[in-house]
N, C-alpha and C positions, 0 to 999 in steps of 0.2 A: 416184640409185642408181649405185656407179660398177659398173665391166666386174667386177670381181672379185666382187659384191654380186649383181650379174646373172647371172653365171655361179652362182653357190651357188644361187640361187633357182628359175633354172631347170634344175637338175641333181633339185629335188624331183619334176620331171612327168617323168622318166624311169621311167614303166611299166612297161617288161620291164628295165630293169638294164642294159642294155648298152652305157652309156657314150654315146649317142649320139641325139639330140631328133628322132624323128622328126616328119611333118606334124602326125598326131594327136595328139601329145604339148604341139607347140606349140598349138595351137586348144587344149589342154584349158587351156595357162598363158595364152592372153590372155584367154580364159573366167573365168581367174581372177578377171582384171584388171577384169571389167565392158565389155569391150570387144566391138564391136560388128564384124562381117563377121569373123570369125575366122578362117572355112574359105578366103577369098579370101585373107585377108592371111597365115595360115600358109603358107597354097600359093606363093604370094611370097617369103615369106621362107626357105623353102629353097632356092628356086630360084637366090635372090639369095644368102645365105650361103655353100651347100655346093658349097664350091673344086673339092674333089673329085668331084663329082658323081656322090657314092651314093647321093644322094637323103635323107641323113641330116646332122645339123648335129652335128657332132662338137666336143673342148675346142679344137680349133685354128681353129674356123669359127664360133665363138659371139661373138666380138668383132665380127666381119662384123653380124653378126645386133642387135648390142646397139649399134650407130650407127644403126639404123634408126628412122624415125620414127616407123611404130607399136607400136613397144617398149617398157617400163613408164614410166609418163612421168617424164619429170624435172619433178619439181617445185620452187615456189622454194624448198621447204625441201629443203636437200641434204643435213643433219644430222637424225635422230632429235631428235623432241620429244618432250616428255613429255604427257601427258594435259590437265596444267593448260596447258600452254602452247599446245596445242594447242582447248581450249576459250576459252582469251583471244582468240586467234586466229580460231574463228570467230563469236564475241562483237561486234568490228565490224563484220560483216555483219548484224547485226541491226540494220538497218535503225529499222525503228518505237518502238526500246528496250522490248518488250513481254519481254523474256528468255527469247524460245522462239524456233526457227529455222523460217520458212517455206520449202518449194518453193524458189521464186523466191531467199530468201536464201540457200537452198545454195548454188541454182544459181548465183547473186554468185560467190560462195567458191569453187567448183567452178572456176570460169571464169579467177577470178584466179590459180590454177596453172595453166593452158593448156590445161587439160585440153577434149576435146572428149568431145561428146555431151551436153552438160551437164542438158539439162532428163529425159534420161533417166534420164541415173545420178541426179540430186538426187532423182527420183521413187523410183528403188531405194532410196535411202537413209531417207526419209520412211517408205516403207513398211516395212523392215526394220526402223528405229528405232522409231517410232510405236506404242507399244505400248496406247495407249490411243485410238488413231486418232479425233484431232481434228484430224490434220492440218500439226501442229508438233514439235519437237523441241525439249521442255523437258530444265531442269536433271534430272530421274530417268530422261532416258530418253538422256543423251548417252551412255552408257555403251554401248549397242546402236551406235551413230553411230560413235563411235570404233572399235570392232570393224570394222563396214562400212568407214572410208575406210585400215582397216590392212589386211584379207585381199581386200576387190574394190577399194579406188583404190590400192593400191600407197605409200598416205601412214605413213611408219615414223614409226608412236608407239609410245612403252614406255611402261611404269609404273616411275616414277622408279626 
């Protein structure tokens, strides 16, 4: 995600409109994110961003805020995929070639974008997608999966 993508993104958790990311506005965007210790790491990152010290992360102080590193992660994909290419992709972590995705092979997947928390989030995922809860994530149910790693991992897929 570059500064200008991050900027747009986190301009939607501005609650009252007034230009300017408070603490609780950021805790609501890493909340978005699936991210874990929120209320510490917001409390942080305004401390750390807001030059001014209003106590608010304003357009001038959100690049401060978007070099940090508990900020949406950069993943190795730095372009938008698409769906299909994004099911290719996690198609090699399938591990056992049984064509369904366990846990564990999220968690793989998960892991190989850098992402931390892994066996959490692969657990949110499971469980979000898993519509028939046995436990995997087949070909009818990637469609739930894709959703999850686009609005809680911060992973930009379109439909072509």
């Amino acid at each position: 995600m570059t500064v200008e993508e991050f900027k747009v993104w986190l301009k939607k958790f501005d609650a009252d409109g007034d230009g300017r990311i408070s603490k609780n506005e950021l805790r609501t965007a890493m909340r978005d994110l699936g991210m874990c210790f929120t209320t510490w790491k917001s409390r942080k990152g305004v401390r750390i961003a807001d030059a001014n010290g209003d106590g608010f992360i304003d357009d001038n102080e959100i690049e401060g805020l978007a070099s940090m590193p508990f900020c949406p992660p950069r993943h190795s994909f730095q372009d938008e995929m698409t769906e299909e290419e994004f099911k290719k992709w996690l198609k090699q972590f399938d591990v056992d070639g049984d064509g369904r995705i366990s846990k564990k092979e999220l968690q793989k997947a998960l892991r190989s974008l850098g992402m931390h928390f892994t066996a959490w989030k692969s657990g949110r995922g499971i469980r979000v997608a898993d519509t028939n809860r046995n436990g995997f994530i087949d070909e009818n149910e990637i469609k739930d999966l894709v959703e999850f790693a686009k609005n809680k991992l911060g992973i930009m897929i379109h439909t072509k």
